[in-house]
N, C-alpha and C positions, 0 to 999 in steps of 0.2 A: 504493500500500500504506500510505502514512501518513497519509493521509487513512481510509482503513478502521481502521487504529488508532484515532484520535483520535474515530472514531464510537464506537465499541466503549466507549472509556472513558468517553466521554460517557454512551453509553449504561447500562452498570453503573454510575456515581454515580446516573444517573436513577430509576435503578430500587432500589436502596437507600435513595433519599431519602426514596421512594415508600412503600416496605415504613417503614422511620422512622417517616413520617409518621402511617399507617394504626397504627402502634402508641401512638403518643400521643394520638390520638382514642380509643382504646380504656381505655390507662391513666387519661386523663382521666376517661370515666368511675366506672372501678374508685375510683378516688380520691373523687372525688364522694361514695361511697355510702358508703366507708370513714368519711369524716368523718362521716355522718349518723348511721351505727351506733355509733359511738364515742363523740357526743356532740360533737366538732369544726366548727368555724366555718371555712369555709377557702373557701364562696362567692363569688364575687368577686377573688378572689386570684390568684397566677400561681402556676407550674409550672416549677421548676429542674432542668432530666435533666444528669444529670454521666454521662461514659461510664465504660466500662471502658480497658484499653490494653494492647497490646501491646509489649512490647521485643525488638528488633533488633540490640541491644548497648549496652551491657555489662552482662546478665544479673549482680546483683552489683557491678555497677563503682559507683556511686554512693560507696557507703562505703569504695571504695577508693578514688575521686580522678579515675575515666576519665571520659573522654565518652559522653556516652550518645547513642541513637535508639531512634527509637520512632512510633509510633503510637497514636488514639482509636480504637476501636472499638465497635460498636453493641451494649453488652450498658449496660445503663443502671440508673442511680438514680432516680426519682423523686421528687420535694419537693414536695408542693402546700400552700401557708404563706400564710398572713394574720395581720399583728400584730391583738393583742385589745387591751382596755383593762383587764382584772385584773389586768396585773404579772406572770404567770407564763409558763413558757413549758411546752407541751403536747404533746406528741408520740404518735405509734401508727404500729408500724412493719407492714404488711402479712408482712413475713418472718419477722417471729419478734412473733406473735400471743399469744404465752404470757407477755410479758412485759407484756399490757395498757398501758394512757397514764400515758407517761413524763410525772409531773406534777409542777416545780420553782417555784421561785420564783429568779430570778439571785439570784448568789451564795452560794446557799444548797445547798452539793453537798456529797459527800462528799468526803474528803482525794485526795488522788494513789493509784494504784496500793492502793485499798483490794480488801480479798479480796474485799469482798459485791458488789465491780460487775464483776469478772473472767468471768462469765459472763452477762450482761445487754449489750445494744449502748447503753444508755442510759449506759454511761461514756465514747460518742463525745458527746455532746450532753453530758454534764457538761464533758468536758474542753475542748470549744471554751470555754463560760463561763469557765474557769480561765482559759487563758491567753488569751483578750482580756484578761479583769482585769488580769492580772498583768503584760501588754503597756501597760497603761494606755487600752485600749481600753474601758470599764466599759460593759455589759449593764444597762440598766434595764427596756426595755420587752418586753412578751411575746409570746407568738406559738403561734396555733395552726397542727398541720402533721401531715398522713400522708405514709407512705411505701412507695414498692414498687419492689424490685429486680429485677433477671434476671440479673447477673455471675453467674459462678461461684461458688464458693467459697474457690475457692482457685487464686493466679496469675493473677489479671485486675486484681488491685488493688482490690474492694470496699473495703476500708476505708478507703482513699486517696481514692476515688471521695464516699463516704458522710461523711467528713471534711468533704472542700473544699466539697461541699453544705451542709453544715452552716457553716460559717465564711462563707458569700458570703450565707448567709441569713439570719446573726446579724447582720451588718455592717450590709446591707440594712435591716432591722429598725428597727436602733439611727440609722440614718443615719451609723455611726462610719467614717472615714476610718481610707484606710493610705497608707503612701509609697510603694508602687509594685508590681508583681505578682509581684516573687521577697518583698515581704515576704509573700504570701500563702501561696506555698511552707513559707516559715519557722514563718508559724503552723501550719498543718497539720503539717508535721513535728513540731512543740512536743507538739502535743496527745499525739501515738502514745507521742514518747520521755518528754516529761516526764509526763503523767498516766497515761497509760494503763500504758508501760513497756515501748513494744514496740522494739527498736533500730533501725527503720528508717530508709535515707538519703532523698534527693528524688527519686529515679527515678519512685515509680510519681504521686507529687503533678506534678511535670514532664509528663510525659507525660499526665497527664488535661488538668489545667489549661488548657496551650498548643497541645491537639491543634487539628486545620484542617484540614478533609474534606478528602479526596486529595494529602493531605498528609504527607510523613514529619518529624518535632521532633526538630531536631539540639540538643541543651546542654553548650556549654564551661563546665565549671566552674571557668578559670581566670579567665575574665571575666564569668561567670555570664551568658551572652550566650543566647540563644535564635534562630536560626535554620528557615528552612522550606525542604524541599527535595524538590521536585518529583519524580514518579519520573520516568526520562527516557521518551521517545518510543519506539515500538518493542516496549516489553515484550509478553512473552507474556501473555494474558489468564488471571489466575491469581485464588488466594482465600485471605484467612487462615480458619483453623481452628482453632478452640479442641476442644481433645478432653479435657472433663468427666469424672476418675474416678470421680463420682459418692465421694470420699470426701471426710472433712473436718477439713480442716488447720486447726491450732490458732493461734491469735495468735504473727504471730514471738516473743515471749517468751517462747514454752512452746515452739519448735520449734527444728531445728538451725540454724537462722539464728543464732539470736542467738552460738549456739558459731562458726559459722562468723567472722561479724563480731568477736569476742572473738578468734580466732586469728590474723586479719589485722590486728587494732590490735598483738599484741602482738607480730608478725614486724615490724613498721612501727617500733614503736620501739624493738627490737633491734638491728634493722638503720638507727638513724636516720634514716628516713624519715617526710615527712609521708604517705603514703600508699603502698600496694603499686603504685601508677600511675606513680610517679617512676621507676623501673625497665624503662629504655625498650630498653636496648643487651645483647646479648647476654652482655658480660663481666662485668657487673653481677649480673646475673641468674643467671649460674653463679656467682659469688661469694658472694653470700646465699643461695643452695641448698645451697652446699653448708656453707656453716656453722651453718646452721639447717634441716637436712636432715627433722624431725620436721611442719615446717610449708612445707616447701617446696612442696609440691604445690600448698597455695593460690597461692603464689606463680604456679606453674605455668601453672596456668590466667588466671590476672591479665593476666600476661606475653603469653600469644600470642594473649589475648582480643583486647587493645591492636591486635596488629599486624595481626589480620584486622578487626578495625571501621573501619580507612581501606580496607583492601580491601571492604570491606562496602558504604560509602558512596560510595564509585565506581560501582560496580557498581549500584548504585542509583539515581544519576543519570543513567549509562548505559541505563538499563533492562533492564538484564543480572541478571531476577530467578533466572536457574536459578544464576547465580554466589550472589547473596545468599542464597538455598535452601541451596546444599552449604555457606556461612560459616556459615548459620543450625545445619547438621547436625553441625558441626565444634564449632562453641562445647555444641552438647548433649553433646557425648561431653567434653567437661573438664569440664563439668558434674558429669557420671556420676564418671566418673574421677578428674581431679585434686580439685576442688573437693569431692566429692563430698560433695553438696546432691540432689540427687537421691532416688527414692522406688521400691518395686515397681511399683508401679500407672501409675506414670508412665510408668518405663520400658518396660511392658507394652505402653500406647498408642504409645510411639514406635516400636518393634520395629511393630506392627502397620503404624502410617502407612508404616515403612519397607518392608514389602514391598507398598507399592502401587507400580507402575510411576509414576506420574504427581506421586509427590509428590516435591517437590524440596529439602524438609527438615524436621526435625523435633527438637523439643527439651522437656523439662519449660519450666515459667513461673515465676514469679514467685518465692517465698521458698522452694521445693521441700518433700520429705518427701509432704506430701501433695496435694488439688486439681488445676488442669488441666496439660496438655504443649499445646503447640502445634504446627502445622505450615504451610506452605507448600503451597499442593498446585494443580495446574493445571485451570483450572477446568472441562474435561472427565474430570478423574478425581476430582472431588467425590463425585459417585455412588457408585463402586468403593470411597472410600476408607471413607464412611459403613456402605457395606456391608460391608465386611471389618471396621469394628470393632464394630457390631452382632452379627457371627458370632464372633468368635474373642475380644472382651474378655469380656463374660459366661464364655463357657467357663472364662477364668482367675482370674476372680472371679464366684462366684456371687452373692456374697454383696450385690453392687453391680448386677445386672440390669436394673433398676426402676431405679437414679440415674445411670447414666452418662448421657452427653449428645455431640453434634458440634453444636456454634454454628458455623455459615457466618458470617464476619463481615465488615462493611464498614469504612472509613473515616471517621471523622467527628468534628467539632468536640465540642473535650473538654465546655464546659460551654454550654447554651442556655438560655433565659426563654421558657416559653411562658405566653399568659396566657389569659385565660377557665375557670377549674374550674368 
């Protein structure tokens, strides 16, 4: 029987790699022609896909201090980029068409957090220039580049994704040097908090960054250590599941993220804590609840997010997915509940995934309110699940028909070079 496993797994990475593959032959294309209609040089060049990613826990924990896990997943960025000789740097993003070629000269952008780039993606490509500058990294030479996504919109990390492409392609460019791979972390988070303005911690930059097909990305942030941890032998043959509202959630700084993050700095130094993650023992926990019983709920969820993400990660090594499934289905309801981060639409899809027999958990993603939920679900009840939220999410939103989505997803290495465009 364990050898029938280990075909199995073989065989679904095989065939994932396969489906990958056949889509970068194609994006390649698409890119090709984008440049030529745009007026872009990018011939000759290579191809940077950053994925999307999934989190495992701590949904949230980042900016609170916990350990996180996670996963790459096959919902992709693409970069196709050739330095020019004009000094400028060029860009045309395939998804948002309406903002035609992003065309700069380094260091020549607008200031921080200006209102006129609040809706344009071209203040992710200003604020890399920013903070290399202001790193001491300086941006001379230019670069032409198209781009096409397929993440979600919301919950899979686009922007975390669309960043770090940006930043490996600046560097790249300039031939500038860093000191090591969490500074890379560091930039990418600069760009969001200090230019752009969005609060976010390193979760979703972690998890793109250092994903590794068939691989789960453990990060201690008390050693800032990076870990890979196999799932164990044995598992049940299962699938993640991204379940697309087909709506669209605003930059964490216009959403309840950033209240959320605001409410857990200010119970943290209340309660003199460097983070709501220091909060490990029971007596503690009722202690700061109850004296700060208005914000306790965050706490709540904080708290016993912690003590199931060691049971998470056993069970995981174990290959004990239907245990990591019900952790997964437990951390969505504090979600909902204590935390609450959460959205209607979301919770609409998980109520749905939950009454599939087959699926083994389910929960919103990423900065919540709006964009995808995910699930767990065993890969003979893919089908059923696809089809019960084809039938019953429209019904609850019409208005969404035409945009919802099920991404079947695999495993796979957060950032790759392909070359020939």
């Amino acid at each position: 029987m364990e050898v029938v496993a280990d075909i199995l797994v073989w065989l679904v990475e095989r065939l994932s790699h396969i489906f990958v593959c056949m889509q970068d032959d194609s994006i390649r294309q698409k890119l090709a022609a984008l440049a030529k209609q745009r007026g872009l040089n990018v011939a000759g060049g290579k191809i940077r896909r950053t994925s999307s990613r999934f989190c495992f826990g701590v949904e949230h924990g980042d900016y609170n201090g916990t350990e996180l896990f996670g996963v790459g997943t096959d919902r992709f960025i693409w970069l196709a980029y050739r330095p020019n000789d004009i000094g400028r740097i060029r860009l045309f993003s395939d998804n948002f068409p309406g903002d035609g070629v992003i065309d700069f000269q380094p260091g020549q952008i607008p200031p921080p957090c200006s209102a006129g780039n609040a809706h344009t993606w071209a203040r992710f490509a200003y604020g890399v220039d920013f903070v290399l500058r202001r790193t001491g990294l300086p941006v001379a030479r230019g670069f032409d580049a198209v781009l096409h996504g397929n993440i979600p919109g919301g919950g899979m990390s686009r922007s975390a994704s669309l960043t770090l492409n940006l930043i490996l392609t600046f560097l790249e460019v300039n031939g500038l040097p860093v000191k090591d791979d969490m500074q890379i972390i560091d930039l990418a988070q600069a760009v969001e908090n200090d230019y752009i303005g969005s609060p976010c911690g390193k979760l979703d930059q972690i998890m793109i960054y250092f994903a590794k097909a068939g691989m789960g990305t453990h990060y201690n942030p008390k050693t800032r250590a990076i870990s890979y941890v196999p799932l164990g032998k044995g598992a049940i043959d299962f699938r993640i599941v991204s379940l697309d509202t087909g709506t669209v959630r605003p930059g964490l700084e216009k959403s309840t993220y950033k209240v959320r993050r605001a409410e857990c700095d200010e119970l943290a130094k209340l309660a003199g804590l460097t983070g709501l993650a220091d909060v490990r023992d029971e007596q503690l926990y009722r202690q700061i609840a109850g004296r700060f019983p208005s914000l306790a709920p965050r706490l709540t969820y904080i708290y016993h997010a912690q003590q199931r993400f060691y049971k998470m990660l056993e069970a995981w090594k174990a290959g004990n997915i239907e245990q990591v499934g019900a952790i997964f289905r437990q951390d969505g309801i504090g979600l909902r509940d204590d935390y609450q981060i959460s959205g209607p639409e979301l919770e609409t899809m998980c109520d749905i995934a939950r009454s599939v027999s087959g699926t083994l958990g389910e929960r919103m993603l990423g900065g919540g309110d709006k964009g995808a939920a995910g699930a767990l679900v065993r890969a003979d009840a893919v089908v059923e699940l696809r089809n019960a939220v084809q039938t019953a999410y429209p019904r609850s939103y019409p208005q969404y028909a035409k945009k919802f989505a099920v991404h079947i997803c695999g495993i796979v290495d957060g950032v790759t070079v392909l070359t020939g465009v």
